[in-house]
C-alpha positions in Angstrom: -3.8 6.4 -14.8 -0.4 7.3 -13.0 2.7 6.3 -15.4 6.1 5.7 -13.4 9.1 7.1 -15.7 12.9 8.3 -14.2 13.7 11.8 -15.8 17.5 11.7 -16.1 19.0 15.3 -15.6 22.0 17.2 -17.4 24.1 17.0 -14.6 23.8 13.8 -13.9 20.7 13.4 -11.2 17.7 10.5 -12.4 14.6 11.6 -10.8 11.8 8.7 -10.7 8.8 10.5 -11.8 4.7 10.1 -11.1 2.5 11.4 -13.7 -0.5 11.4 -15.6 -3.4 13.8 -17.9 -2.4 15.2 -21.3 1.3 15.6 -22.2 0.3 18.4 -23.9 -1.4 20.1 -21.0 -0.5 22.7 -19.0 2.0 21.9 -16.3 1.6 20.8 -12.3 4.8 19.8 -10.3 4.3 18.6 -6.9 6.9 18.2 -4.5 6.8 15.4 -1.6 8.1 15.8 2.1 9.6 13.4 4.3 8.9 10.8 5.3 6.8 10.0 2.4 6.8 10.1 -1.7 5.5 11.1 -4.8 3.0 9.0 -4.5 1.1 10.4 -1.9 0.0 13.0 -4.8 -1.8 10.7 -6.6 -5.2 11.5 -5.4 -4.7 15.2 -6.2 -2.9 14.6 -10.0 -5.8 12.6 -10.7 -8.4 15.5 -10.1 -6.3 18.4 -11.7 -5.5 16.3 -14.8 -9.5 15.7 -15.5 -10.7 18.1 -17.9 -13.6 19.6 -15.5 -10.6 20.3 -13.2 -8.1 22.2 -15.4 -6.6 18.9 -17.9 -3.5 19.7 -17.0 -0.3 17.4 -17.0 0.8 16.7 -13.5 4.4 15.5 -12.6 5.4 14.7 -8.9 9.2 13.4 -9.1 10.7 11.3 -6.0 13.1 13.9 -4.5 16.5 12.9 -4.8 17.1 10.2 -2.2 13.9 9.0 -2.1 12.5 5.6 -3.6 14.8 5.2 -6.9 15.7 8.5 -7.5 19.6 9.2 -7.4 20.7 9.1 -3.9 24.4 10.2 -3.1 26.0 9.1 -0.1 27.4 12.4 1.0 25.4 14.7 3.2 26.9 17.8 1.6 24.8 16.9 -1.7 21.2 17.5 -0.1 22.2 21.4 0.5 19.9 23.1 -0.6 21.7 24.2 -3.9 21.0 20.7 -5.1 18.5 20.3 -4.3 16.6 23.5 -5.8 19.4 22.6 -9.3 17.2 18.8 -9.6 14.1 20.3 -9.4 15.0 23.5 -11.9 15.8 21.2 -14.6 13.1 19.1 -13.8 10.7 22.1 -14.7 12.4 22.6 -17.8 12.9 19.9 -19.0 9.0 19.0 -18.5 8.1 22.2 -20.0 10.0 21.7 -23.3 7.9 18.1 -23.2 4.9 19.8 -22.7 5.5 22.8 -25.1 3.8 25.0 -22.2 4.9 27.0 -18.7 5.1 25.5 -15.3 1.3 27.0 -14.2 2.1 26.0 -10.4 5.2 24.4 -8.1 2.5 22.6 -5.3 4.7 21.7 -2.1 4.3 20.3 1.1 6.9 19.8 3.8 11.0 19.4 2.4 8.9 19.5 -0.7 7.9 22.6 0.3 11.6 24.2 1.5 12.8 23.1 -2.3 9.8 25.0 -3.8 10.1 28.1 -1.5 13.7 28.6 -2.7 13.1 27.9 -6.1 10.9 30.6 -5.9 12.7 32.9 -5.0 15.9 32.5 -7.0 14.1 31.3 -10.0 10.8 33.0 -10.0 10.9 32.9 -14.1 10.3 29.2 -13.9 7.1 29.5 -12.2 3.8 31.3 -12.7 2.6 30.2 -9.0 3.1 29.1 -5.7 1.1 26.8 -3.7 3.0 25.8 -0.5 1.2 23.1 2.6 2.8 23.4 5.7 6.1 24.0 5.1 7.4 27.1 6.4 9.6 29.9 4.6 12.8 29.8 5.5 12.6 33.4 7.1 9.9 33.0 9.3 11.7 29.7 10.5 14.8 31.1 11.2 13.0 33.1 13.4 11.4 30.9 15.3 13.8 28.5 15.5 15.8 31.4 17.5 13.1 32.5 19.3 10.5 30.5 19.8 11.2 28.0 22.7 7.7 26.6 21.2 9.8 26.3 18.1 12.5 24.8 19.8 10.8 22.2 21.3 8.7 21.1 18.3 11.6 20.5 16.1 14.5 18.8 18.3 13.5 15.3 16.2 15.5 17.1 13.7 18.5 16.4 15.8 18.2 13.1 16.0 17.2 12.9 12.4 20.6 14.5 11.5 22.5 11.9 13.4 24.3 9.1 11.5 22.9 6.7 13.0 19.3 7.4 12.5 18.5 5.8 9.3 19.2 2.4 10.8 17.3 3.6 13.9 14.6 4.5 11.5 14.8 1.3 10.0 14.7 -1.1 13.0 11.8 -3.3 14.0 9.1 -2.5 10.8 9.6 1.6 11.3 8.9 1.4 14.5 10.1 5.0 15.4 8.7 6.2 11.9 5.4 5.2 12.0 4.8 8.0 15.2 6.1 10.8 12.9 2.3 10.2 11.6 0.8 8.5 14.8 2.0 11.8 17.2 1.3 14.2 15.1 -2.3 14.0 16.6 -5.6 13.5 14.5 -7.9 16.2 14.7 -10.9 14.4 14.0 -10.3 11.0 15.8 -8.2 8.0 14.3 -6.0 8.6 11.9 -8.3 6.6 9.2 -5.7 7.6 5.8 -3.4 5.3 7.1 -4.8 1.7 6.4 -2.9 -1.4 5.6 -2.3 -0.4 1.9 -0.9 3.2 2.3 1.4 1.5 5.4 2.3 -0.9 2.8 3.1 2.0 -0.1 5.1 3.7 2.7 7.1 0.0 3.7 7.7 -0.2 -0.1 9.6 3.5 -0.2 11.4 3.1 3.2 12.9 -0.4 2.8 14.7 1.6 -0.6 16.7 3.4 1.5 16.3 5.9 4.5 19.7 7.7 4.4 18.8 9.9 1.7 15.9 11.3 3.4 17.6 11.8 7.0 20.8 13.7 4.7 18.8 16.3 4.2 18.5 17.0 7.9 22.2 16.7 8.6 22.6 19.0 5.4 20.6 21.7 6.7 21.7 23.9 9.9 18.1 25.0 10.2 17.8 22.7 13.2 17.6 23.8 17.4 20.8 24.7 18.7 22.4 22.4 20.7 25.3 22.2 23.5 27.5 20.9 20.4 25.7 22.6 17.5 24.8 26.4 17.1 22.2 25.0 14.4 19.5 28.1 13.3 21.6 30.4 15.7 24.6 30.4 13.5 22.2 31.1 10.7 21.8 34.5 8.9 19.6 35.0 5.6 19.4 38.0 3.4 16.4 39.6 2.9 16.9 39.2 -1.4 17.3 35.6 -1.3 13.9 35.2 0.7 11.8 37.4 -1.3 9.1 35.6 -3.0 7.5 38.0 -5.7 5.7 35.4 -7.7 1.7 34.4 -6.5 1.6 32.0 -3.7 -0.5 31.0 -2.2 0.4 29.0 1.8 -2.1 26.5 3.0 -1.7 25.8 6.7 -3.4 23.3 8.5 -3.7 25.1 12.1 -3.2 21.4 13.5 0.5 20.9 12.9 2.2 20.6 15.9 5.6 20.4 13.9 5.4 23.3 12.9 2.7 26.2 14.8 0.8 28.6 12.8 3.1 31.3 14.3 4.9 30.3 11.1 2.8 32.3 9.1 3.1 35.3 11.0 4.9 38.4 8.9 5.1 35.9 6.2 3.7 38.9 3.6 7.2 40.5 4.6 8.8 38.3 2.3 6.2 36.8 0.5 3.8 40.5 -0.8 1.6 38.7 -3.7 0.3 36.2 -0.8 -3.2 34.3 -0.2 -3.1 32.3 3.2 -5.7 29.4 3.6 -6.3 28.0 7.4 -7.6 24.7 7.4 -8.7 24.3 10.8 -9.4 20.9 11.7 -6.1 19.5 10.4 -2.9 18.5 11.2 0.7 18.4 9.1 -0.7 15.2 6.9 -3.2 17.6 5.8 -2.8 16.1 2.0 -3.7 12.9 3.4 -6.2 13.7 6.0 -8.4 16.7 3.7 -7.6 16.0 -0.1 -10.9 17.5 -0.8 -10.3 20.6 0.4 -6.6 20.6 -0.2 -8.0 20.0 -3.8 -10.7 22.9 -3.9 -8.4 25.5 -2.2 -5.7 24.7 -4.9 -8.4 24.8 -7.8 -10.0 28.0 -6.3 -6.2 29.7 -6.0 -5.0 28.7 -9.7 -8.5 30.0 -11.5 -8.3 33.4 -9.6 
């Protein structure tokens, strides 16, 4: 059974939390993208927290913004900073509950960005990686600059970064949200993970507030350059704070038209201890669309 709890953080952040298996099991914390929730983990906490599948105790915490997590008004607090500061003490505060070490940081999307920084300036908090479609931020700087493929695939950041977006967003049922799943393409035909009741799940999140969610776009220059905004081309990142020493593994569905597989190129630069999993017939709602194999690539990764 999934329990709903808020975590409130020393300095001052409430997380809503998802989670369920033994508190005294060993730990799982799964990050969420946008524009969805922790509850699109459910599926996947259920199998790891069944003792044939590890027992463990799996925690997926609404990122701040999201459904009734904290949500500040100012852009300036989704940096990245922040953001990576919520989820740090979420991990420890989980692991003093628990009594044992964070065994993975799972992460898809934003979730994913959070989880790839964490890593890398916190890798004491975490014994593994496990990242879905969500690219590092080196490799995306890259092609951000130099991919007009890139480019083009990620000017809806722009408009997500605009202030007027959430009400954009918001107008006439979602009706320029829903095609953030719709155009993303379904590999295999129609895209039969979103029925009535997961639209409704995703109605119930939205309608709580979508200018959370678009802050971390207008928080983060890692957009397209435009005539107005330099964006990724302004950007420079230091080797050190991109370095990933701690087992991770990436699973990329080859689908994603967000964000191309060229992603993943040189990725072992920064990332040496790395296992990369193609998924082939997928596309960026991997989670969604393959939870089997999202589930048996995970399982495979954490009992190497």
């Amino acid at each position: 059974m999934i329990a709903q709890t808020t975590r409130s953080l020393p300095h001052g952040i409430d997380l809503s939390c998802r989670s369920c298996g033994p508190a005294n099991g060993r730990l799982l914390v799964f990050l969420h993208g946008f524009p969805e929730a922790a509850f699109v983990w459910d599926d996947v906490m259920r199998h790891f927290a069944q003792p044939a599948h590890g027992g463990y105790r799996c925690v997926a915490p609404n990122l701040r913004g999201y459904e009734r997590s904290s949500a500040p008004s100012e852009a300036s607090a989704y940096r990245a900073k922040h953001l990576v500061q919520d989820v740090a003490a979420l991990i420890q505060a989980e692991c003093m509950v628990t009594g044992q070490p964070l065994s993975a940081l799972v992460a898809h999307d934003w979730g994913g960005a959070v989880a790839w920084s964490l890593a890398a300036l916190h890798p004491g908090l975490l014994q593994r990686l496990v990242i879905i479609n969500s690219p590092h931020p080196a490799t995306f700087l890259r092609e951000l600059k130099y991919s007009a493929q890139q480019q083009a695939a990620s000017a809806y950041m722009n408009f997500l970064a605009r202030p007027d977006a959430p009400a954009l967003l918001a107008a006439d049922d979602y009706a320029r949200l829903w095609p953030f799943f719709e155009n993303m393409g379904a590999v295999n035909g129609p895209l039969a993970w979103l029925t009535s009741a997961v639209r409704e799940q995703y109605r119930t999140v939205w309608a709580q507030g979508l200018a959370g969610p678009c802050h971390y776009y207008t928080a983060s220059p890692l957009r397209p350059a435009t005539a107005t905004d330099p964006g990724a081309a302004a950007v420079e990142l230091p080797d050190a704070l991109c370095r990933v020493t701690v087992p991770t593994q990436v699973i990329w569905a080859q689908g994603d038209t967000a964000l191309p597989p060229a992603l993943t190129d040189g990725l072992d630069h920064w990332v040496p201890n790395l296992r990369l999993d193609r998924v082939a017939d997928a596309t960026h709602w991997v989670v969604h669309e393959q939870p089997a194999v999202v589930m048996r690539l995970i399982g495979s990764f954490l009992n190497q």
